[in-house]
C-alpha positions as CSV (number, residue, x, y, z in Angstrom):
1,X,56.1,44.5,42.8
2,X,52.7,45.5,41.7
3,X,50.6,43.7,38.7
4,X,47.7,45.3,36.4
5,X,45.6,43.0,34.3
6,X,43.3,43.8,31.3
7,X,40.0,44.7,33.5
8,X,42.4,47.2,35.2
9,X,43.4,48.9,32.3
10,X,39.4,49.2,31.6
11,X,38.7,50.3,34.5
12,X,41.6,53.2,35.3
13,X,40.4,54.2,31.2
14,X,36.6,54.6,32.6
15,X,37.8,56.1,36.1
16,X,39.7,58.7,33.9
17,X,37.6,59.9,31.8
18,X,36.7,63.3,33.1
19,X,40.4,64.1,32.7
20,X,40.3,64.0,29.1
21,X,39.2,67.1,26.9
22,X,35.3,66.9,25.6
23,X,36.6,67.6,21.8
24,X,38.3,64.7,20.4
25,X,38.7,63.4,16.7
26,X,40.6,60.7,17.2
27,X,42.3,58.1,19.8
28,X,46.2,56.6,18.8
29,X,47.6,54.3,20.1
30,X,51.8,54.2,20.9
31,X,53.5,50.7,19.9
32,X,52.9,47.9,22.4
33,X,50.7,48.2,24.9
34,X,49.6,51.6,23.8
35,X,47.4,49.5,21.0
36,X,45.4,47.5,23.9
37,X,44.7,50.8,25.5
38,X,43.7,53.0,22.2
39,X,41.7,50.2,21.2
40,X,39.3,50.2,25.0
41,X,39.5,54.1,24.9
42,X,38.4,54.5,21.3
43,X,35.3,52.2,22.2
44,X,34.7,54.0,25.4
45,X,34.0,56.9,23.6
46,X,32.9,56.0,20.4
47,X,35.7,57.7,18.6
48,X,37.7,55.9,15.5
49,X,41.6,55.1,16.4
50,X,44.8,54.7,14.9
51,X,48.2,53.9,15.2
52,X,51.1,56.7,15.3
53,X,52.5,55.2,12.3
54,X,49.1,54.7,10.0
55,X,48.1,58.3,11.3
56,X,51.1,60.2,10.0
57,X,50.3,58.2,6.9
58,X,46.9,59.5,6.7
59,X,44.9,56.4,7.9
60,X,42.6,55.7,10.9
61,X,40.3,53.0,11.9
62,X,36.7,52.9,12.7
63,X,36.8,50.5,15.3
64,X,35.1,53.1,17.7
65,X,32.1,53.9,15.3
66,X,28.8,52.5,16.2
67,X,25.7,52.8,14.1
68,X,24.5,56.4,15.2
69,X,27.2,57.7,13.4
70,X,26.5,59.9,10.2
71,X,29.1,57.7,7.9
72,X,31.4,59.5,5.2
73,X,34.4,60.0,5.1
74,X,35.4,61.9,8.9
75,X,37.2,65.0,8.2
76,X,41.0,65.5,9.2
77,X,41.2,65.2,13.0
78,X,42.3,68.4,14.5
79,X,42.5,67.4,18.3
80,X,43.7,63.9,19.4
81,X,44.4,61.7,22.5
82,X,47.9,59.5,21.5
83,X,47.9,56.7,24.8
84,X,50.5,54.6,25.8
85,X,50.4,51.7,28.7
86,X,53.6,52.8,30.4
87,X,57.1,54.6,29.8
88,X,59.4,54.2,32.8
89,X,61.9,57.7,31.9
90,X,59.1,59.1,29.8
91,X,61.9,59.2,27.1
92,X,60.0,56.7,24.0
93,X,56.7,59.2,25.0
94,X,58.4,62.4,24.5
95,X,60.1,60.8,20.9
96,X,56.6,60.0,19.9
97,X,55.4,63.6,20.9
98,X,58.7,65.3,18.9
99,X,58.0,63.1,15.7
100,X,54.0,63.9,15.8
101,X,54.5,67.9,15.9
102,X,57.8,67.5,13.6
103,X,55.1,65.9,10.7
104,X,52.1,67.1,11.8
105,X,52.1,70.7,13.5
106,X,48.5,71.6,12.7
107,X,47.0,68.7,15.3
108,X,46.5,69.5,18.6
109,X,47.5,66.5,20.9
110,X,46.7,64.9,24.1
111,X,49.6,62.8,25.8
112,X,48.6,60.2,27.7
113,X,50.0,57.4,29.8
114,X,47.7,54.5,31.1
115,X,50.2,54.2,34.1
116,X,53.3,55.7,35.4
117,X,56.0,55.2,38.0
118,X,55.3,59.2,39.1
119,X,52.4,62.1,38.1
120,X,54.6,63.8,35.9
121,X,56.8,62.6,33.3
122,X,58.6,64.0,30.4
123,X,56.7,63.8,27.1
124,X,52.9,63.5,29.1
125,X,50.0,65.8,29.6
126,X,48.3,63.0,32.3
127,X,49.5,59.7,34.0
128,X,46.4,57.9,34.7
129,X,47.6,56.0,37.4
130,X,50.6,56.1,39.6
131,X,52.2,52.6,39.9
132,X,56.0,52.1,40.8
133,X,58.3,50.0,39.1
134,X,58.4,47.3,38.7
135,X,55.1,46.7,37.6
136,X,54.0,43.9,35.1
137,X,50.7,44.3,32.7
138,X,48.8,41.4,31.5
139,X,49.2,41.9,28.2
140,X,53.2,42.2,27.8
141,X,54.3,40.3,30.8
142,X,56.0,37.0,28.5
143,X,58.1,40.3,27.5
144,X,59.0,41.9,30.8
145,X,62.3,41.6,31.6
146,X,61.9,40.0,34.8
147,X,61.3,36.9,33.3
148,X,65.4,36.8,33.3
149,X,65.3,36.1,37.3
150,X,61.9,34.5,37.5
151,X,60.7,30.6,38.2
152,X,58.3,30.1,35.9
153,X,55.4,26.8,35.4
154,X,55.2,24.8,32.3
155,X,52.0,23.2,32.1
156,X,49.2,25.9,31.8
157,X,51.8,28.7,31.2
158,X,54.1,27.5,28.4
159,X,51.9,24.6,27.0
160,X,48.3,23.3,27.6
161,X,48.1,21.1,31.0
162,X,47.3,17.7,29.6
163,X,44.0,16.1,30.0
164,X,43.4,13.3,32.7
165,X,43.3,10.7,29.6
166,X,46.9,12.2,28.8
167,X,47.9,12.4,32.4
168,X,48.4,8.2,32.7
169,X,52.1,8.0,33.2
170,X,52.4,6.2,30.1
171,X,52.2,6.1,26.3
172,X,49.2,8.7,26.2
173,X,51.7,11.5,28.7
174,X,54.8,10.5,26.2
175,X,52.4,11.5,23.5
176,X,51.1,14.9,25.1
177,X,54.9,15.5,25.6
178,X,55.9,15.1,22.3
179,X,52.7,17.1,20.9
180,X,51.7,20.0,23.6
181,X,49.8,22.4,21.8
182,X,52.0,26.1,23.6
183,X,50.0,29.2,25.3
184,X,52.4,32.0,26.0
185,X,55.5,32.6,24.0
186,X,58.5,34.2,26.0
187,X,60.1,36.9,24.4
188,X,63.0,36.4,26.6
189,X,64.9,34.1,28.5
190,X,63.6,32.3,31.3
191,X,65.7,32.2,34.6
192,X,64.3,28.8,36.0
193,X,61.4,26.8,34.7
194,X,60.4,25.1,37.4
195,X,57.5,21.6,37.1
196,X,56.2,19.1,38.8
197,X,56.7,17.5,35.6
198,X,58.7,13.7,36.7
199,X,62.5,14.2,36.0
200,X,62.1,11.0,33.7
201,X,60.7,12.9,31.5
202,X,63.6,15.5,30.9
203,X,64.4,14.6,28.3
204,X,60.9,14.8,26.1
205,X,59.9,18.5,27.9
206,X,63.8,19.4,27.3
207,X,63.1,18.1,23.2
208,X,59.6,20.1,23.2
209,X,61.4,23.0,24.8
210,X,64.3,23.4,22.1
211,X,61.5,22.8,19.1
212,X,59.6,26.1,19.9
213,X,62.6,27.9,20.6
214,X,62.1,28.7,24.2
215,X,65.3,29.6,26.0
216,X,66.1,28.6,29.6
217,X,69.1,29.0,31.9
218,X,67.8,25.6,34.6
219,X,65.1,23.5,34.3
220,X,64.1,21.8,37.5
221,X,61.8,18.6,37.7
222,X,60.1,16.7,40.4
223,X,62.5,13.6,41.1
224,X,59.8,11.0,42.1
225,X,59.2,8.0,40.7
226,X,55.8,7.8,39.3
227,X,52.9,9.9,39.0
228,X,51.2,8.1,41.9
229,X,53.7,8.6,44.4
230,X,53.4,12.0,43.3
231,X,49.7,12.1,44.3
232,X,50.6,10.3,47.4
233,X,52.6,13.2,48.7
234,X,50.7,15.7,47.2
235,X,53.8,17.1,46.2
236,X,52.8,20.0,43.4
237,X,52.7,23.4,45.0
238,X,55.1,22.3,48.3
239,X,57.9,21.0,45.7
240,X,58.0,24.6,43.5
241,X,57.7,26.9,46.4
242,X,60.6,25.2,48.1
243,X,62.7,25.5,44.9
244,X,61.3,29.1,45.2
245,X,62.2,29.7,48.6
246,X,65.9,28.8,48.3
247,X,65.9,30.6,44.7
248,X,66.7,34.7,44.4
249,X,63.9,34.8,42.0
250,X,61.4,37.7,42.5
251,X,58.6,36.1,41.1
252,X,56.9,33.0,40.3
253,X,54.9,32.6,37.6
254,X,52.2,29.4,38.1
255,X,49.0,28.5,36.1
256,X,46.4,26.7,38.8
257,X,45.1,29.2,41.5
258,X,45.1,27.0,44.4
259,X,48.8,25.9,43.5
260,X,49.5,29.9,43.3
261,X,48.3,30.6,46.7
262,X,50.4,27.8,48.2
263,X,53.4,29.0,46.6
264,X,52.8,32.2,47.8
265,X,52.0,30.8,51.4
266,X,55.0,28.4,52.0
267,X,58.0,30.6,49.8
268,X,56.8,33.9,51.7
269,X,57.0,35.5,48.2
270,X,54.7,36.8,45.2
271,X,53.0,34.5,43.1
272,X,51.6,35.3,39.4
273,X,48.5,33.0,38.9
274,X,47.6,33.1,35.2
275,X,44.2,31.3,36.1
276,X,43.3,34.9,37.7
277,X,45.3,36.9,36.5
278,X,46.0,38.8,39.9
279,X,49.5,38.8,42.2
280,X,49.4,36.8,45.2
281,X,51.3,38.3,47.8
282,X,51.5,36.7,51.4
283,X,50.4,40.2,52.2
284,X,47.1,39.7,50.8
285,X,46.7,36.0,51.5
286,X,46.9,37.7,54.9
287,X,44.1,40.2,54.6
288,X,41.7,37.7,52.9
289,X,42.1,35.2,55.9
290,X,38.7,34.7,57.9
291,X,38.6,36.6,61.1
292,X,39.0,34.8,64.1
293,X,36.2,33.6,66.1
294,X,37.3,35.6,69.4
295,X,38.0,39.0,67.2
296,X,35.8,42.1,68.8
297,X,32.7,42.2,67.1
298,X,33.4,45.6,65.8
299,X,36.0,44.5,63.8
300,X,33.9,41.8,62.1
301,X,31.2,44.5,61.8
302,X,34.0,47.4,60.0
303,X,35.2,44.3,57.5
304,X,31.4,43.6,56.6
305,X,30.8,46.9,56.6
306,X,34.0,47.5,54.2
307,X,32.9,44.8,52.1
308,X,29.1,45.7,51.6
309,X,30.2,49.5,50.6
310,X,33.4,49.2,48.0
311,X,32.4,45.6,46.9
312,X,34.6,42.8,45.6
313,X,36.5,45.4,43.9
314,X,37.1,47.9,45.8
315,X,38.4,45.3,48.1
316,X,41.0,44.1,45.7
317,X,41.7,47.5,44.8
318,X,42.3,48.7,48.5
319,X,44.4,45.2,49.0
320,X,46.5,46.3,46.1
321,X,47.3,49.9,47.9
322,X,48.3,48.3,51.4
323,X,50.6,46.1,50.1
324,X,52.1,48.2,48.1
């Protein structure tokens, strides 16, 4: 399973750069993800942008322009890049493709695909990047169909977490209950939401649930008592990575950090934290562990080296590739 968040997308658009032809009039963007990525290219390099839709029609927008431009109306654009995030067959990029030379012959156009399950796919000039499937993006991931099979946090993911006056176990929690204002809007299904929410409260986070439409196939709470025996056992991230554990669920998708990284530890499985936006794997949980005190001092000398030359970045980045 491999991940791509918003930064990522910026910085495989800067990396790629030199791939692209010097002319270009215009950057559009496919539907979907292909908006996010016309709209960081076009500022990149200061070009307006469209839509495929709104440029068959004639229209574009300057959302690339910056002041050192001469104004007026910009001639008809002769040579454009059309960018999407992703096609899996390549089939929605080569309709796109047929439908732009079917209305408008005279353009010269530049397919492009932010990432890709191989180099070379039907309908594309370049794949930036070569991820395999499955691979979730930042931006789309409440639509990816993996949600189906996934365990998936409520607080922090599908509502705000309440505050600590909220949190008392009382009037004030049946309140936040009642009234959580909602983050991120499934588009599908969920296989299991899985809280450390009390199972007393089922019946309010079942009631919020139903009001905003969100669509669940199990719902599993934390059967404790109160809140403090909660505490008391420290029960958060051990109770959903169990649930994990025994589940067939590929992913988990969890809100805190430090939660995510438990999760990941104890179920032996990945782990989407939303508070970073990165994939915890016990792969790379593995790789950022401290090196042992009796470890050759070469070793400790190659990591720092590592370290000090790629940067924090380059270190995720290489992460990424040996787990893959």
């Amino acid at each position: 399973m491999h991940y791509r968040s918003i930064p990522d997308l910026a910085e495989t658009l800067q990396h790629n750069l030199h791939r692209l032809p010097r002319e270009v009039d215009l950057v559009v963007g496919l539907p979907g993800g292909g908006i996010l990525a016309a709209n960081l290219l076009c500022l990149i390099l200061n070009l307006p942008m469209s839509d495929l839709d709104s440029f068959l029609a004639g229209r574009s927008f300057s959302v690339g322009r910056t002041k050192l431009d001469p104004g007026g109306v910009p001639p008809r654009p002769r040579r454009i890049v059309v960018i999407g995030d992703t096609a899996p067959d390549g089939a929605s990029l080569q309709a796109a493709r047929d439908r732009l030379t079917a209305m408008a012959p005279e353009v010269e156009a530049i397919f492009v695909l932010a990432y890709g399950p191989q180099e070379a796919l039907p309908g594309a000039d370049l794949v930036f990047e070569t991820v395999p499937d499955p691979c979730i993006f930042q931006w789309s991931f409440m639509q990816h169909e993996i949600l189906e099979r996934a365990c998936v946090d409520i607080d922090g993911v599908l509502c705000l977490d309440p505050t600590q006056e909220q949190n008392d176990d009382g009037a004030a929690y049946l309140e936040f209950l009642a009234t959580a204002r909602p983050l991120y809007r499934p588009a599908r299904r969920i296989g299991m939401l899985v809280t450390s929410r009390l199972e007393k409260y089922r019946r309010e986070t079942e009631d919020w649930l139903a009001a905003r439409g969100i669509r669940h196939d199990r719902l599993v709470m934390l059967d404790l008592p109160s809140q403090a025996e909660r505490i008391r056992l420290g029960a958060h991230g051990s109770f959903k990575a169990e649930v994990y554990r025994q589940s067939d669920a590929p992913l988990f998708i969890e809100s805190e950090n430090r939660q995510a990284r438990r999760i990941a530890a104890l179920s032996g499985k990945p782990v989407l934290c939303l508070e970073t936006h990165r994939l915890i794997t016990p792969a790379m949980l593995a790789a950022e562990a401290p090196v042992p005190a009796g470890t050759p001092a070469t070793m400790r000398l190659l990591k720092r080296m590592i370290r000090d030359l790629i940067g924090p970045r380059g270190v995720d980045a290489l992460k990424r590739r040996l787990v893959r």
